[in-house]
LODREN-399164 format. One record per residue: chain; residue number from 1; x, z, y of N, C-alpha, C in turn; residue in three letters. Coordinates in pm, 1 decimal, always signed. Last residue first. Layout:
['A', NUM, [X, Z, Y], [X, Z, Y], [X, Z, Y], 'ala']
...
//
This chain:
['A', 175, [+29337.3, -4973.1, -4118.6], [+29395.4, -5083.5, -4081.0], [+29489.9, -5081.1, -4178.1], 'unk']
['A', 174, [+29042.8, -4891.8, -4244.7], [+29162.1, -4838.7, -4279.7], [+29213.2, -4928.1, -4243.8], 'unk']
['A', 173, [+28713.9, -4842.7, -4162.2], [+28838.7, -4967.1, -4159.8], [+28945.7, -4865.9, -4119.5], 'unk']
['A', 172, [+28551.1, -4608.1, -4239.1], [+28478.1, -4758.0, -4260.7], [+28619.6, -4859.3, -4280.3], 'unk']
['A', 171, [+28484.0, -4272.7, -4215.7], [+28590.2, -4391.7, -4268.5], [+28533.6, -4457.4, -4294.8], 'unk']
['A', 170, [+28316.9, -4048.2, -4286.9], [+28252.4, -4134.4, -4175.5], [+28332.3, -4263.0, -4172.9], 'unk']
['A', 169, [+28408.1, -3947.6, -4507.2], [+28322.6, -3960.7, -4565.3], [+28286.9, -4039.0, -4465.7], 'unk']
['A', 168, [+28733.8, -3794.5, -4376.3], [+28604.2, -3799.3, -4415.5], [+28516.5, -3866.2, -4472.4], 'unk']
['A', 167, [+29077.7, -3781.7, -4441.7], [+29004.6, -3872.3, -4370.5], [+28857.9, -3799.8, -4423.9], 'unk']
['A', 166, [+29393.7, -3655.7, -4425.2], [+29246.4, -3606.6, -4465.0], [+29150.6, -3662.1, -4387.7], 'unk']
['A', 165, [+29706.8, -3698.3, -4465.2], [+29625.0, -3752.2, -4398.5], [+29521.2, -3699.3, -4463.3], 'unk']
['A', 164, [+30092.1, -3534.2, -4465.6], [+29951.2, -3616.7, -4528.6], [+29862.4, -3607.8, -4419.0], 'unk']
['A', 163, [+30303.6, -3548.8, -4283.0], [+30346.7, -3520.4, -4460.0], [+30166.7, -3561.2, -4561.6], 'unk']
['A', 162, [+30491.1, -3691.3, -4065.8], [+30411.4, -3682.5, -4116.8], [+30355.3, -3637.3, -4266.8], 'unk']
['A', 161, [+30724.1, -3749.5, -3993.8], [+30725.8, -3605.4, -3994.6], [+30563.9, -3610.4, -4113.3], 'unk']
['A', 160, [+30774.1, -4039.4, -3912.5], [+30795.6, -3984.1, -4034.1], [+30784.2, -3833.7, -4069.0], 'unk']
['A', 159, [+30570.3, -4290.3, -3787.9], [+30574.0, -4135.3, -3797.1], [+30661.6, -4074.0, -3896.1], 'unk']
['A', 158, [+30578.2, -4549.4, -3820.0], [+30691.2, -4438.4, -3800.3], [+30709.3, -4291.5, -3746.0], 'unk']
['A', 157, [+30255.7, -4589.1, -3751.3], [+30379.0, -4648.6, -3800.8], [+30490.0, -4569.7, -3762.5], 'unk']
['A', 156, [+29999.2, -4499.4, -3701.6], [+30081.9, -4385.6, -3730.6], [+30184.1, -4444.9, -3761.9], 'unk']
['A', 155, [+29860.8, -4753.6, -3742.7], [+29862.7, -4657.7, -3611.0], [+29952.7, -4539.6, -3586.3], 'unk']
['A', 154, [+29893.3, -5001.2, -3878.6], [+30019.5, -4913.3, -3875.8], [+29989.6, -4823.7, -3722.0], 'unk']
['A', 153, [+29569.5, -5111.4, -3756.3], [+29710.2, -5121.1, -3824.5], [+29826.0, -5072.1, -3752.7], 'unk']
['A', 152, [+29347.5, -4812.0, -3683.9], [+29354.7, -4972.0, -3667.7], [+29533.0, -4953.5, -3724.0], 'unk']
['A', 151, [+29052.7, -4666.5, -3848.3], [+29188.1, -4620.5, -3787.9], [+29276.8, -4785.4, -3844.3], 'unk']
['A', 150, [+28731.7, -4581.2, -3748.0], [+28828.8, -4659.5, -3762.6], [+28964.0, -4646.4, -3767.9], 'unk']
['A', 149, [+28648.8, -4326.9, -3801.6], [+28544.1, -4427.4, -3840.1], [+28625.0, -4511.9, -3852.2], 'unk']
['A', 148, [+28679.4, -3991.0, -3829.5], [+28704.2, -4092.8, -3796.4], [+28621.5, -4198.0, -3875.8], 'unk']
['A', 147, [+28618.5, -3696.9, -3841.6], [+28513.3, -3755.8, -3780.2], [+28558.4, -3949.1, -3776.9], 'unk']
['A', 146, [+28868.6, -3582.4, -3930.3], [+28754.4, -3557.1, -3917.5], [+28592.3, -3618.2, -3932.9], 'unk']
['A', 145, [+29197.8, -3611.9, -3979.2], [+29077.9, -3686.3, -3904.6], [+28910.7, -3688.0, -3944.1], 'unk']
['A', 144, [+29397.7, -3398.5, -3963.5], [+29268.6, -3375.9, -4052.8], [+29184.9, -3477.8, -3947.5], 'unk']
['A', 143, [+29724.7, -3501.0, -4085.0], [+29663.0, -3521.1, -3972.8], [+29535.8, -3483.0, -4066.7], 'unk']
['A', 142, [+29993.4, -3255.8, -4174.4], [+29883.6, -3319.8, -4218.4], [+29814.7, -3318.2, -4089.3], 'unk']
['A', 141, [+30322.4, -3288.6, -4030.9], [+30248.7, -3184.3, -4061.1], [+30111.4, -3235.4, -4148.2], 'unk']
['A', 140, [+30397.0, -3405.0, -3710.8], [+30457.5, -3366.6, -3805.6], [+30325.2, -3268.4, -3947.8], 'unk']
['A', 139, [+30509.7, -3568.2, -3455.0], [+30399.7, -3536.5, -3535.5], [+30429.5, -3521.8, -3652.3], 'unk']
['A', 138, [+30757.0, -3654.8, -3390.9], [+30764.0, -3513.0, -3374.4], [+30605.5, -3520.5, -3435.2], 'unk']
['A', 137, [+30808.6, -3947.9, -3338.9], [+30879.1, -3855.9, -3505.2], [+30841.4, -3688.9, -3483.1], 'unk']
['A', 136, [+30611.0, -4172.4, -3304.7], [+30594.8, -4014.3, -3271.0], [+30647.6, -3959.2, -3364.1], 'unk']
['A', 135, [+30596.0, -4449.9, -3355.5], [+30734.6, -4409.5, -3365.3], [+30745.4, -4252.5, -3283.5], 'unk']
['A', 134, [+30265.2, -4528.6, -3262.3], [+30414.3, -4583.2, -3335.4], [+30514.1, -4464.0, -3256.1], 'unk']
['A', 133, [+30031.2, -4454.5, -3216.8], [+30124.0, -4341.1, -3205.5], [+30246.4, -4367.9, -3298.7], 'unk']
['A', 132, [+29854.9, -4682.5, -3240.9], [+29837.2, -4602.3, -3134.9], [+29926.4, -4468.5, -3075.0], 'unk']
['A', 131, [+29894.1, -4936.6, -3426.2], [+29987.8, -4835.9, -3357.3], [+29986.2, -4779.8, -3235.6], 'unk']
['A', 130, [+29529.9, -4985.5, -3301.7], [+29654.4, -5059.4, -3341.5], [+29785.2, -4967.3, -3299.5], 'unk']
['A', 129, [+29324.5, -4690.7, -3254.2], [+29393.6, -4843.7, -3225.4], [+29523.4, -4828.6, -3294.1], 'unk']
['A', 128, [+29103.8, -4479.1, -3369.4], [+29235.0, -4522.7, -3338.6], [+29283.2, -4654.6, -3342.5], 'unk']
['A', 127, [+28793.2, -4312.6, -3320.4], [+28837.9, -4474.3, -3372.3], [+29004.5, -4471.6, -3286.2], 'unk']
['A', 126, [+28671.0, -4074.7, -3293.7], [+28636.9, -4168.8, -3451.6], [+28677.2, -4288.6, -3460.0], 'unk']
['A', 125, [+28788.6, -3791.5, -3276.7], [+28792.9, -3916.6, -3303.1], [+28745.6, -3960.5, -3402.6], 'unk']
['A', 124, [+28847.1, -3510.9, -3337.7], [+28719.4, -3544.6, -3257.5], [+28736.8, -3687.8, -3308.3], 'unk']
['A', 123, [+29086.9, -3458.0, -3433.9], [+28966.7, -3386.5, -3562.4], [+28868.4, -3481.1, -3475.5], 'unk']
['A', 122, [+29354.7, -3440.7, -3303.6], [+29236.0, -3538.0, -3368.1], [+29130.4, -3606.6, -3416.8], 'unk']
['A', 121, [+29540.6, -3261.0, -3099.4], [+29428.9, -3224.2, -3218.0], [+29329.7, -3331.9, -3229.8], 'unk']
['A', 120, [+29877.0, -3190.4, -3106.3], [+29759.8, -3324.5, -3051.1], [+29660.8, -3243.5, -3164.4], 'unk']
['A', 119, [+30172.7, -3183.6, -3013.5], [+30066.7, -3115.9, -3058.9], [+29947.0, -3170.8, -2956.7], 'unk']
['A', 118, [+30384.3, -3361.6, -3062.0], [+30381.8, -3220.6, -3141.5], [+30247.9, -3192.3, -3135.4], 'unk']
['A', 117, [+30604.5, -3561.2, -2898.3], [+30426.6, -3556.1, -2883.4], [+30457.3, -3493.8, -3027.5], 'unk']
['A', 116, [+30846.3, -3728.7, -2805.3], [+30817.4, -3573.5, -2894.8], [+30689.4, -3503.3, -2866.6], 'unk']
['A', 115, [+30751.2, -3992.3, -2836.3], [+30855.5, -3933.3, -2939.2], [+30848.7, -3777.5, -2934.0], 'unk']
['A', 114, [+30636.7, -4200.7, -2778.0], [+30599.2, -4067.9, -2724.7], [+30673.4, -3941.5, -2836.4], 'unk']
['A', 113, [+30569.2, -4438.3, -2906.4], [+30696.4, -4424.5, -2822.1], [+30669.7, -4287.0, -2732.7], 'unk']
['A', 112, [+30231.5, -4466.5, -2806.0], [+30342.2, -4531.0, -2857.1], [+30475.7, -4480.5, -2802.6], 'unk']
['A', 111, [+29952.8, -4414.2, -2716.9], [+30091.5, -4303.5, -2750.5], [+30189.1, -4347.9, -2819.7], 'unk']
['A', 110, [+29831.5, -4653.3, -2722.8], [+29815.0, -4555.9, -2636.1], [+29957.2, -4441.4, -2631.8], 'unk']
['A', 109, [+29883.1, -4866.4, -2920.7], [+29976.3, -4868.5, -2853.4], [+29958.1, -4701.8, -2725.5], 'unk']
['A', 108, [+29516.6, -4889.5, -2861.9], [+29645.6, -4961.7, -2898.4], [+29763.0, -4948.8, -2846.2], 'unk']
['A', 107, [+29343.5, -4614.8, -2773.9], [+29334.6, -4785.5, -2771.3], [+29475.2, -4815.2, -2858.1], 'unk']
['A', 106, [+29081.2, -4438.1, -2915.7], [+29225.8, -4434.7, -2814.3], [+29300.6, -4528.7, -2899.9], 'unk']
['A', 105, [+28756.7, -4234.4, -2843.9], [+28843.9, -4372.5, -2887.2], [+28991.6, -4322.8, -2803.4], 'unk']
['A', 104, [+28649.8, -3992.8, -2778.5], [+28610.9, -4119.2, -2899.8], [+28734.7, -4166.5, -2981.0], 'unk']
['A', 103, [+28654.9, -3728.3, -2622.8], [+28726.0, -3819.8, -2628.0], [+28701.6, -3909.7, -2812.7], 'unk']
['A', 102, [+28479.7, -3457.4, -2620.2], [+28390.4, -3626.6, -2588.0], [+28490.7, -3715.7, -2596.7], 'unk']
['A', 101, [+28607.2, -3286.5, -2566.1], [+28555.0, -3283.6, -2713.4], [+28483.4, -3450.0, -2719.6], 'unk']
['A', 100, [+28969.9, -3371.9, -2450.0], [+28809.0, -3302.3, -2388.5], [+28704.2, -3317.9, -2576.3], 'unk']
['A', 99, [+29262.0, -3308.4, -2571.1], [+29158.3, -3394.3, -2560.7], [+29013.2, -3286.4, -2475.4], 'unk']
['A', 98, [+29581.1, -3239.8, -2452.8], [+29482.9, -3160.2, -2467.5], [+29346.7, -3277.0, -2453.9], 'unk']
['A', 97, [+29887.1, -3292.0, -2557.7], [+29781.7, -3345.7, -2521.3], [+29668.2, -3273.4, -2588.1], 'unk']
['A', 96, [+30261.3, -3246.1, -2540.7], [+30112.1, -3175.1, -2573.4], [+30005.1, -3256.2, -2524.3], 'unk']
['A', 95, [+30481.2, -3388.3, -2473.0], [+30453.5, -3264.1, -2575.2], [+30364.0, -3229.4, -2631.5], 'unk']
['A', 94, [+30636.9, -3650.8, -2354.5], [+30510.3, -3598.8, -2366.7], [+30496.9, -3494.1, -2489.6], 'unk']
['A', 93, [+30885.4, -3793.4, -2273.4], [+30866.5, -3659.3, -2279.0], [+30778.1, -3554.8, -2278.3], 'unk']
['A', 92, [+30811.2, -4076.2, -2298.3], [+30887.4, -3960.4, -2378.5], [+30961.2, -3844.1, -2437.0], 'unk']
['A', 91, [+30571.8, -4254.5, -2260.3], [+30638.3, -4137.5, -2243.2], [+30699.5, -4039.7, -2308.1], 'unk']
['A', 90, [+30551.2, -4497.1, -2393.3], [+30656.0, -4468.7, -2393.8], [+30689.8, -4336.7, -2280.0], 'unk']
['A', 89, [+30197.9, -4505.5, -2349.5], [+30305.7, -4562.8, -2439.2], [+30425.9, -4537.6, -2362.6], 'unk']
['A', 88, [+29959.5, -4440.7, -2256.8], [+30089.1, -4315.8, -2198.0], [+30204.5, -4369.1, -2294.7], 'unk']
['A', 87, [+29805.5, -4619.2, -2260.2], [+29780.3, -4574.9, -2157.2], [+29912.5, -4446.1, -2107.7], 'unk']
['A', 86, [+29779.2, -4853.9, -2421.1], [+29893.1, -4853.5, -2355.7], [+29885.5, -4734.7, -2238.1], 'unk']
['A', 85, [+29434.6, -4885.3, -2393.5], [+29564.4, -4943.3, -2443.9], [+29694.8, -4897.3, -2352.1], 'unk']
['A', 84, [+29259.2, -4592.8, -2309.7], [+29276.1, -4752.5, -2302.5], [+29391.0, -4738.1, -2379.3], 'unk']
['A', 83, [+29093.8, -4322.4, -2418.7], [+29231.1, -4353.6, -2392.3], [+29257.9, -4536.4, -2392.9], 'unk']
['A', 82, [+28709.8, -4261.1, -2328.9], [+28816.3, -4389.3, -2424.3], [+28975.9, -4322.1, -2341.9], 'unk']
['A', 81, [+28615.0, -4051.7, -2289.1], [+28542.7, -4053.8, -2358.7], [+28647.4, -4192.5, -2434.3], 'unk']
['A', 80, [+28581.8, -3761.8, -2008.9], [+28647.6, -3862.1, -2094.8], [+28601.2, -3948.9, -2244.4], 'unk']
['A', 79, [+28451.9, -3491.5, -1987.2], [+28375.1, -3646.8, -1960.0], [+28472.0, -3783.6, -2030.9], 'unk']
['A', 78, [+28688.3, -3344.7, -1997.9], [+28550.7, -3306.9, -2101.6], [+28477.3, -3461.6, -2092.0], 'unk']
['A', 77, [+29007.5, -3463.3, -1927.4], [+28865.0, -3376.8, -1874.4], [+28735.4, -3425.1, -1991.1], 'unk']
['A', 76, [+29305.8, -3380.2, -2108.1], [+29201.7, -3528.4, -2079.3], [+29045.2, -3416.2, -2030.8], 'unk']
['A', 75, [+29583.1, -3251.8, -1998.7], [+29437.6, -3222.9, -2016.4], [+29368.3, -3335.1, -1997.4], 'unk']
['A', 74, [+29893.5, -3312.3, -2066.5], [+29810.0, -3354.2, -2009.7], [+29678.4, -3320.4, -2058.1], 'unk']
['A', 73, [+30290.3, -3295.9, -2024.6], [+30139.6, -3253.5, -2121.0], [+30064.8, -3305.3, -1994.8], 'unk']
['A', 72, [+30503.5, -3393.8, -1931.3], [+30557.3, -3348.5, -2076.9], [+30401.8, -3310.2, -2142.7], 'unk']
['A', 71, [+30561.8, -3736.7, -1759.2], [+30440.0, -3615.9, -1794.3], [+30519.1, -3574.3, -1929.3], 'unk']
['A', 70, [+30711.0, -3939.5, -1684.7], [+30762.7, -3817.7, -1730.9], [+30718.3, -3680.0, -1761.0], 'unk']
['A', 69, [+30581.5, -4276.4, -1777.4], [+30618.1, -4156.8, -1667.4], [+30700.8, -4074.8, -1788.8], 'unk']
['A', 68, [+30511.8, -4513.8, -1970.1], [+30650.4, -4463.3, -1887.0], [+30689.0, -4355.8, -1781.3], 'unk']
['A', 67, [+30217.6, -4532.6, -1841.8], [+30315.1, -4537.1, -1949.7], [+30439.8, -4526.7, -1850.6], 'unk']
['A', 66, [+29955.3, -4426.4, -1776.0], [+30077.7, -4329.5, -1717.8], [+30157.6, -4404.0, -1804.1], 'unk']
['A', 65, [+29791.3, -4647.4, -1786.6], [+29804.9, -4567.4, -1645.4], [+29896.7, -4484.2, -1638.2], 'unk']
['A', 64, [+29772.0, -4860.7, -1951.2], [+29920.8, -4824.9, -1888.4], [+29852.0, -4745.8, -1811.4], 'unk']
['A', 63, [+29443.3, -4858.2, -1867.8], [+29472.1, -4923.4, -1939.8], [+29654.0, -4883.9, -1888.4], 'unk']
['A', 62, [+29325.7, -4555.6, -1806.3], [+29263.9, -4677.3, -1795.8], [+29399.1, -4739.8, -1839.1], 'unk']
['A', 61, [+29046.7, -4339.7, -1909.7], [+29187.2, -4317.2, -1870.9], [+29212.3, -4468.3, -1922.3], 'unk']
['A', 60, [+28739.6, -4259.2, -1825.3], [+28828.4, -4360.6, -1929.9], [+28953.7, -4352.1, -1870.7], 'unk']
['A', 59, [+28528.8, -4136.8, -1706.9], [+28525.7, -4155.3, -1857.1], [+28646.7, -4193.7, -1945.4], 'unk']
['A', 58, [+28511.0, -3906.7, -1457.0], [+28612.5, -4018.2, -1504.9], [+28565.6, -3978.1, -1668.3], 'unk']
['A', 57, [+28342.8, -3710.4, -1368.4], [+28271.9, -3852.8, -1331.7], [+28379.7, -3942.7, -1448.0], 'unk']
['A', 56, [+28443.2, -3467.8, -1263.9], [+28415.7, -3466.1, -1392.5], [+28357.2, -3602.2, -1429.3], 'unk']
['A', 55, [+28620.3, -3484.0, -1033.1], [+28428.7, -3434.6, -1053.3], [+28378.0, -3416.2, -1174.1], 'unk']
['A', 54, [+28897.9, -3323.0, -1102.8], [+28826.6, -3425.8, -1097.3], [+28649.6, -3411.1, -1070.8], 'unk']
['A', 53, [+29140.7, -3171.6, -1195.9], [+29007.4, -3141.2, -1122.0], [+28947.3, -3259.3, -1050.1], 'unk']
['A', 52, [+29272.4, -3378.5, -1374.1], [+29239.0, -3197.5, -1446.8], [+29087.0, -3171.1, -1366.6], 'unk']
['A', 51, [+29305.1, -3609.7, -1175.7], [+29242.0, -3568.8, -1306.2], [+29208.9, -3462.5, -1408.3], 'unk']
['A', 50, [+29452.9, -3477.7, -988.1], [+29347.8, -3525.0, -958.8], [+29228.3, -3586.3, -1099.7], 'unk']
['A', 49, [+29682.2, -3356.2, -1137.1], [+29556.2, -3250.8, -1096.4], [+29454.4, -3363.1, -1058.7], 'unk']
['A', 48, [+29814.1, -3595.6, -1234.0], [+29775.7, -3452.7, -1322.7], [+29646.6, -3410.7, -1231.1], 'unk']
['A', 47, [+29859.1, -3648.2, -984.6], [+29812.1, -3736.3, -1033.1], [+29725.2, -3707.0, -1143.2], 'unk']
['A', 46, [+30047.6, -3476.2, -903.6], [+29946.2, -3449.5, -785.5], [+29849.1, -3597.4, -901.4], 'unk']
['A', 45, [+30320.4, -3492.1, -1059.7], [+30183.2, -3350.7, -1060.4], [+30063.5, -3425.8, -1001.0], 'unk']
['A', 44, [+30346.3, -3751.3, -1032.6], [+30290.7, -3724.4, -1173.7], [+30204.0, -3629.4, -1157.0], 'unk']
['A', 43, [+30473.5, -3750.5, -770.2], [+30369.3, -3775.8, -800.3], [+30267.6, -3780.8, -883.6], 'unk']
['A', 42, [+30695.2, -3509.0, -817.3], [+30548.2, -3535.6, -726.3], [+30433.2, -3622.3, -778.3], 'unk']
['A', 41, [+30852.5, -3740.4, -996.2], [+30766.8, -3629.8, -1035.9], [+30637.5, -3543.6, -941.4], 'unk']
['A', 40, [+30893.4, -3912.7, -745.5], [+30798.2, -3986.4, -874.0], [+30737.6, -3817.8, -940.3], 'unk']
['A', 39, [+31062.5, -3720.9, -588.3], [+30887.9, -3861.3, -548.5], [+30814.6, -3857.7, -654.3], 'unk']
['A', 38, [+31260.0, -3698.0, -753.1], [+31194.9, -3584.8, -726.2], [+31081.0, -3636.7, -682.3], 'unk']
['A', 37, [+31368.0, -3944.1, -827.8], [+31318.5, -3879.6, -954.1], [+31246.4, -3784.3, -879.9], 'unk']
['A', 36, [+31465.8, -3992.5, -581.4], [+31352.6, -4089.9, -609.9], [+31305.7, -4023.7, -776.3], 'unk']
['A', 35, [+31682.7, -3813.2, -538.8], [+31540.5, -3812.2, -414.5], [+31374.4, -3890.6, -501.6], 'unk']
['A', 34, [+31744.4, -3708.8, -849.0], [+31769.2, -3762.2, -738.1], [+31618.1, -3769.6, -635.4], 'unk']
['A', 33, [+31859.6, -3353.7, -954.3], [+31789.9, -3493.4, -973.2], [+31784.2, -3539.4, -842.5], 'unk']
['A', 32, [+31910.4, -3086.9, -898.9], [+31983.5, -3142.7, -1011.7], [+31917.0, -3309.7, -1052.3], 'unk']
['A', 31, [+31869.5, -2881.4, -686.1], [+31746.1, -2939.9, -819.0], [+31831.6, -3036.8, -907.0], 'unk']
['A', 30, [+32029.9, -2883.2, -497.3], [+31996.4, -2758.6, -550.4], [+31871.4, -2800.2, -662.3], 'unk']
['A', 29, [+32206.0, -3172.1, -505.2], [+32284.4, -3007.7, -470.0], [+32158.7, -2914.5, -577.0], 'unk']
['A', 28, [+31984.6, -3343.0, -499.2], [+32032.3, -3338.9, -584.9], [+32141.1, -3195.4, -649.4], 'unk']
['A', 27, [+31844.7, -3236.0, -261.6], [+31785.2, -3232.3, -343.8], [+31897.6, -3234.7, -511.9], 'unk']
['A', 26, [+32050.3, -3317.4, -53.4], [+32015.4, -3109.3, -75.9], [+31930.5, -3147.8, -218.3], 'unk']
['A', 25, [+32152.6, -3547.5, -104.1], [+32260.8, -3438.8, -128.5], [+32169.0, -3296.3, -117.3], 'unk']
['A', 24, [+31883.9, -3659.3, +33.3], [+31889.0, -3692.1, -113.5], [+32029.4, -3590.6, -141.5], 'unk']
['A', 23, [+31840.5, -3562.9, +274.8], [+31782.1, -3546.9, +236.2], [+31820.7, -3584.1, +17.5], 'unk']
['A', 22, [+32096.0, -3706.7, +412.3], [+32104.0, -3563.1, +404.3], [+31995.6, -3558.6, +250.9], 'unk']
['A', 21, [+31966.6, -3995.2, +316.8], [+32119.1, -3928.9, +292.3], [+32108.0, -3827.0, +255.4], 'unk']
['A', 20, [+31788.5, -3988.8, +549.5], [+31757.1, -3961.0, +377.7], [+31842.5, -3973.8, +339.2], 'unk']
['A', 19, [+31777.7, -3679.1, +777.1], [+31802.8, -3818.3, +699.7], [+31795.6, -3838.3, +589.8], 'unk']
['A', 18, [+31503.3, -3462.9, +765.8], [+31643.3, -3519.1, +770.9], [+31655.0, -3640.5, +767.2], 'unk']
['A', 17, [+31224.0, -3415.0, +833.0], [+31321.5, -3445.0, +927.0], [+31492.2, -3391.0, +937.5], 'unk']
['A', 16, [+31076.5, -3388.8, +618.9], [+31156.6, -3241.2, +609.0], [+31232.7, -3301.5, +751.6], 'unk']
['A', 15, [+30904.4, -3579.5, +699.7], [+30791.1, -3430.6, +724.2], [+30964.8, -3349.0, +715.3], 'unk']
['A', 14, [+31040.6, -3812.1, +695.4], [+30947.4, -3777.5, +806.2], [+30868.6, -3624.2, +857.1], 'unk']
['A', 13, [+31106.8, -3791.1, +437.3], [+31193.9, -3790.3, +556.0], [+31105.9, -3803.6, +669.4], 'unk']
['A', 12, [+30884.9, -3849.3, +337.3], [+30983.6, -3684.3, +306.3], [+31045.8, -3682.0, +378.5], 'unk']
['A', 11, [+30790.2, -4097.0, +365.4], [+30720.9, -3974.5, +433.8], [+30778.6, -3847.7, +398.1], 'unk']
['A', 10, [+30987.3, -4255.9, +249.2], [+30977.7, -4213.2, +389.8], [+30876.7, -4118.8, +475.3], 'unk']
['A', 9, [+30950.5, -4159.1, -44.5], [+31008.9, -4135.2, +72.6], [+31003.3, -4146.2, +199.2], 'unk']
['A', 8, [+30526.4, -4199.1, -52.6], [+30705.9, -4177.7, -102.9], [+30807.3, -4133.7, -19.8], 'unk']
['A', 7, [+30276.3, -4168.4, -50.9], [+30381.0, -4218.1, +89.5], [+30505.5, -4260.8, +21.7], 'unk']
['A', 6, [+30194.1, -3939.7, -176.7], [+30144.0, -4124.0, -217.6], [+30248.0, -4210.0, -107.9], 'unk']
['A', 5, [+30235.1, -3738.4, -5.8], [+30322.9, -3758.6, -152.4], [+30315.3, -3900.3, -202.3], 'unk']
['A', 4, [+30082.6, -3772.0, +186.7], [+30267.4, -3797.7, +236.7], [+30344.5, -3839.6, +55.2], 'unk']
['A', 3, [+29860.7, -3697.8, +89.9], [+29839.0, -3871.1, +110.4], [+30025.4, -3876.9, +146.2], 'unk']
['A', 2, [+29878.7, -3424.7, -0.5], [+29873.1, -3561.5, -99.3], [+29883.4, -3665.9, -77.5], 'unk']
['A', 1, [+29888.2, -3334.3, +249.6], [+30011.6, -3340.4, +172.2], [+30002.8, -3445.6, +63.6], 'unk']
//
């Protein structure tokens, strides 16, 4: 089933054997979205799990790998260890992000435009990129960065929920 879902349509129309006409009026009729929104979300799940259950081998969630999807949350696996650049910038319907305790770093622009991203826990990091979470108006509250070492320019730029910051004693470059 996973390799028909990597298929896209024409493998839906191959396995439900309608037309893809038919096939796009039942989807939109009883799910309320189109053939090619229902593919793509497929594919987000089955993309989700191959990283939830993973061998545990993946260090680095790699450079845009999900920007612009429609993930609303995501478990980074325990082995993780960098968020690349740009890696979920403008999803914006991301809610929740669950770090592994080994996540370090997270690149530039990573959560940019992730507007209702709420609940993130920080405390592990020790280095944030360049507006790594421009224009997240739903972070809200005091960030307790913990452990941080770097935090790169205007990473929190338009945050405005934001009400304070608690950096440590490990702080070297305040962008």
């Amino acid at each position: 089933m996973l390799q028909n879902i990597k298929e896209g349509i024409p493998a839906m129309i191959e396995i439900s054997n309608y037309s893809r006409s038919r096939l796009s009026k039942l989807i939109k009729k009883y799910l309320g979205i189109s053939l090619h929104e229902y593919i793509s979300g497929l594919r987000l799940e089955a993309a989700h799990k191959d990283i939830v259950l993973t061998d545990k081998s993946l260090e680095e969630i790699g450079e845009s790998a999900f920007a612009g999807t429609a993930l609303t949350k995501i478990e980074i696996p325990e082995k993780v260890k960098k968020i690349s650049d740009y890696a979920f910038q403008g999803c914006t319907k991301l809610k929740k992000v669950t770090f592994g305790e080994n996540v370090k770093l997270i690149g530039k622009y990573a959560f940019a435009g992730c507007e209702k991203l709420a609940d993130i826990d920080l405390s592990n990091l020790e280095e944030i990129g360049i507006r790594a979470f421009e224009n997240n108006k739903s972070l809200a509250g005091e960030l307790a960065l913990k452990n941080i070492v770097t935090v790169g320019i205007e990473a929190f730029y338009g945050c405005t929920g934001i009400s304070a910051v608690s950096f440590s004693d490990t702080l070297q470059v305040l962008g």
